[in-house]
C-alpha positions in Angstrom: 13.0 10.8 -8.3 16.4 12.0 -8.4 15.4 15.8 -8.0 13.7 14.8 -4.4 17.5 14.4 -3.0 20.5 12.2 -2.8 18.7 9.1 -1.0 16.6 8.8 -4.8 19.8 8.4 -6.8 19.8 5.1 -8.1 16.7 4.0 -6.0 15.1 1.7 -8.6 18.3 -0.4 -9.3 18.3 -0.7 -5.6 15.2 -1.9 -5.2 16.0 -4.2 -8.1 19.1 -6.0 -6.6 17.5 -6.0 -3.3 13.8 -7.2 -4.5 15.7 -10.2 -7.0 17.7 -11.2 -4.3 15.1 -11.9 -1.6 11.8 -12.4 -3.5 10.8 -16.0 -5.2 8.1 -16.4 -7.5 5.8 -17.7 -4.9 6.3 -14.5 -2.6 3.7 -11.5 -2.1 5.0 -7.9 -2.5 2.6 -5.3 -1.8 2.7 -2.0 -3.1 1.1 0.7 -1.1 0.9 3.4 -3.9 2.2 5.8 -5.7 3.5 3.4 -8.6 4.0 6.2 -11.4 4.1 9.9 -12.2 2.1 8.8 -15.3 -1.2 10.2 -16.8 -2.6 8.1 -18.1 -3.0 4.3 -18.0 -0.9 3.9 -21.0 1.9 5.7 -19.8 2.1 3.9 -16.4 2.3 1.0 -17.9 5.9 1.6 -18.8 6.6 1.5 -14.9 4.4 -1.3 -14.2 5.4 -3.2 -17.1 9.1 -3.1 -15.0 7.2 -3.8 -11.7 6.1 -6.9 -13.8 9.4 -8.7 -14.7 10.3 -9.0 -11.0 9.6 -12.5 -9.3 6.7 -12.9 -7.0 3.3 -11.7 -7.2 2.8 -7.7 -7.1 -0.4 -6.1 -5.7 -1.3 -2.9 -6.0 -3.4 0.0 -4.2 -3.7 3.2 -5.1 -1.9 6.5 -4.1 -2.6 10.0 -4.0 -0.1 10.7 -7.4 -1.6 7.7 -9.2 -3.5 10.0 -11.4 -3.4 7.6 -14.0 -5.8 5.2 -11.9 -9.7 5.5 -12.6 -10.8 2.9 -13.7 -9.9 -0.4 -11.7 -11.5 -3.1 -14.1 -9.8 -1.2 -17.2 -6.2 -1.5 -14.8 -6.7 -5.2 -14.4 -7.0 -5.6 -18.3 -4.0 -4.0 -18.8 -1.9 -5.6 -16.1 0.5 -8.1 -17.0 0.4 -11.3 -15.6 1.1 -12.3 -11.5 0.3 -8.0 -11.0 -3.0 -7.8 -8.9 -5.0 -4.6 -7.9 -7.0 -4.0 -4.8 -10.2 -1.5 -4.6 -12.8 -2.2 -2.0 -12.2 -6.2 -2.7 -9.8 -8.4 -1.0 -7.4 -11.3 -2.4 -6.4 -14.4 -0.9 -3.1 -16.6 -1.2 -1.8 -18.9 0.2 -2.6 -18.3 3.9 -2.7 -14.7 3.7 -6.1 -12.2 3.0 -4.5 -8.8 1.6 -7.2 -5.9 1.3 -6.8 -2.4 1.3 -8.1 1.4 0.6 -6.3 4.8 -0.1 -7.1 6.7 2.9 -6.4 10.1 3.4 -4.4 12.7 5.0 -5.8 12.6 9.4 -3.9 16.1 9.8 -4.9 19.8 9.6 -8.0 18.4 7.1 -10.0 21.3 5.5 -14.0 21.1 5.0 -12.7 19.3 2.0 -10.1 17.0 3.4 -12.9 15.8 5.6 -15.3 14.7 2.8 -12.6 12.7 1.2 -11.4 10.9 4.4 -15.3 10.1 4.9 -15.7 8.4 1.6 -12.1 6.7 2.2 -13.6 5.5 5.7 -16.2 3.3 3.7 -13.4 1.8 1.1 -11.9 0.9 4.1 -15.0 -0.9 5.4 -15.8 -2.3 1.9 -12.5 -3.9 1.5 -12.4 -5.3 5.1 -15.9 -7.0 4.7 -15.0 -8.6 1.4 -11.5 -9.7 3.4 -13.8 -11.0 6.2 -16.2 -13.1 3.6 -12.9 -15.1 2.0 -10.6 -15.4 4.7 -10.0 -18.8 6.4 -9.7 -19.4 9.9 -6.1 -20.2 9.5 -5.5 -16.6 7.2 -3.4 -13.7 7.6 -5.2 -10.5 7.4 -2.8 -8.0 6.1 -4.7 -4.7 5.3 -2.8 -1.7 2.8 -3.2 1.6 3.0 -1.6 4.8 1.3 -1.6 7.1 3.6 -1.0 6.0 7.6 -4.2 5.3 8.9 -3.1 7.8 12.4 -1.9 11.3 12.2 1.9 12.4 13.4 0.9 12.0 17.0 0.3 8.1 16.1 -3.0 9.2 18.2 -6.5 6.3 17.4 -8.4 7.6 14.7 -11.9 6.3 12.8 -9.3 4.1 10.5 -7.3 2.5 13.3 -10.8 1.0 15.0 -12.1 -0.2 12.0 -8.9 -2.1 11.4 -8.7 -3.2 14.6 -12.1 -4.5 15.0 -10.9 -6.5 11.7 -8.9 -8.8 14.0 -6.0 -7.6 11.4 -2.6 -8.7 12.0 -0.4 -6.1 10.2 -1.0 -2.7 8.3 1.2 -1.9 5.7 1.0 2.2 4.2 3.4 4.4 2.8 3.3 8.3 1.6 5.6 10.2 4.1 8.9 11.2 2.3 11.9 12.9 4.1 14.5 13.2 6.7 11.8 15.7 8.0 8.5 13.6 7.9 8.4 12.4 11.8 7.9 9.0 10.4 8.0 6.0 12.6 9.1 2.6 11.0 7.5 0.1 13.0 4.7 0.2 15.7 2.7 -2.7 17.4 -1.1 -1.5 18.9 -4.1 -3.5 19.9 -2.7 -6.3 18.7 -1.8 -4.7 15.1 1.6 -4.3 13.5 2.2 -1.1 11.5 4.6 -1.2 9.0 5.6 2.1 6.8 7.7 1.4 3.6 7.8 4.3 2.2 11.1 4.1 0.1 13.3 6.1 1.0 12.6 5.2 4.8 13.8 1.5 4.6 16.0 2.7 2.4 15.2 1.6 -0.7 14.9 -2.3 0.3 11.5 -4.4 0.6 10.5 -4.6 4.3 9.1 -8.4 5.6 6.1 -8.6 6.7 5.3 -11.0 9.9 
């Protein structure tokens, strides 16, 4: 990751030290995409397999590089154990719902950008139903997404009302890189907290959630 610019240098013994320090094996860390450069399955499981020997339990989503991810029952096979993945279900713990969908890119979309953030629209809804059929009345909803569910103007969008109808209480995504990316942190809307934790925004440190 190195090759992206200085803030990459060293960024998974960073995430390491900060992660081992903080984390016990009762804690959630979600993981909003973009887990490997991998190929294929096999390959990324060399990255996850290092995911793995961190405490806490890890769930995953997908992101737009995660090439290596088609087949989601064939992933959960493979992953070792207290590593969870998320399409268009939900998982509970203890007090907490976590669900979550891809999404797609909200800005300049081509004819074909458009089709894609259609079909992510309904992963969205699939994986908030399923979220809405095990939740307790005393859960967390905490929904994942890749890509942020608004564009660069932070402007409502199809995703944001279908999360906020949810009754959600935070929305964690990732995908913007950069000093450049016009990327806001933190954000609180309708009731919703939006969390990016991209990286090399929070600088290479988990971010707590509520």
């Amino acid at each position: 990751m190195d090759i992206f610019g200085a803030c990459w240098e060293g960024h998974w013994q960073k995430i390491c030290d900060d992660w081992n320090a903080r984390v016990k094996d009762d804690d959630v860390v979600l993981i909003a995409g973009d887990i490997s450069w991998a190929m294929t399955l096999e390959n990324a499981m060399t990255d996850i397999a290092e995911v793995a020997k961190l405490p806490g339990k890890k769930v995953f989503i997908k992101g737009n590089h995660d090439y290596w991810w088609s087949s989601v029952s064939r992933l959960r096979n493979a992953l070792p154990k207290d590593c969870y993945a998320i399409q268009n279900d939900a998982l509970r713990f203890d007090g907490v719902v976590v669900c979550g969908a891809r999404l797609w890119n909200l800005t300049n979309q081509s004819s074909s950008d458009k089709k894609i953030a259609e079909r992510e629209k309904i992963r969205l809804e699939l994986t908030l139903k399923e979220a809405a059929r095990i939740r307790r009345d005393e859960d967390k909803l905490l929904v994942m997404c890749h890509f942020p569910p608004f564009d660069v103007t932070l402007a409502d969008s199809d995703y944001t009302a279908i999360i906020e109808n949810s009754k959600a209480d935070a929305v964690i995504y990732g995908h913007l890189h950069g000093k450049d990316c016009r990327a806001v942190k933190y954000i609180e809307r309708k009731g919703v907290k939006y969390y990016l934790t991209s990286c090399d925004q929070v600088e290479n440190k988990l971010v707590k959630i509520l």
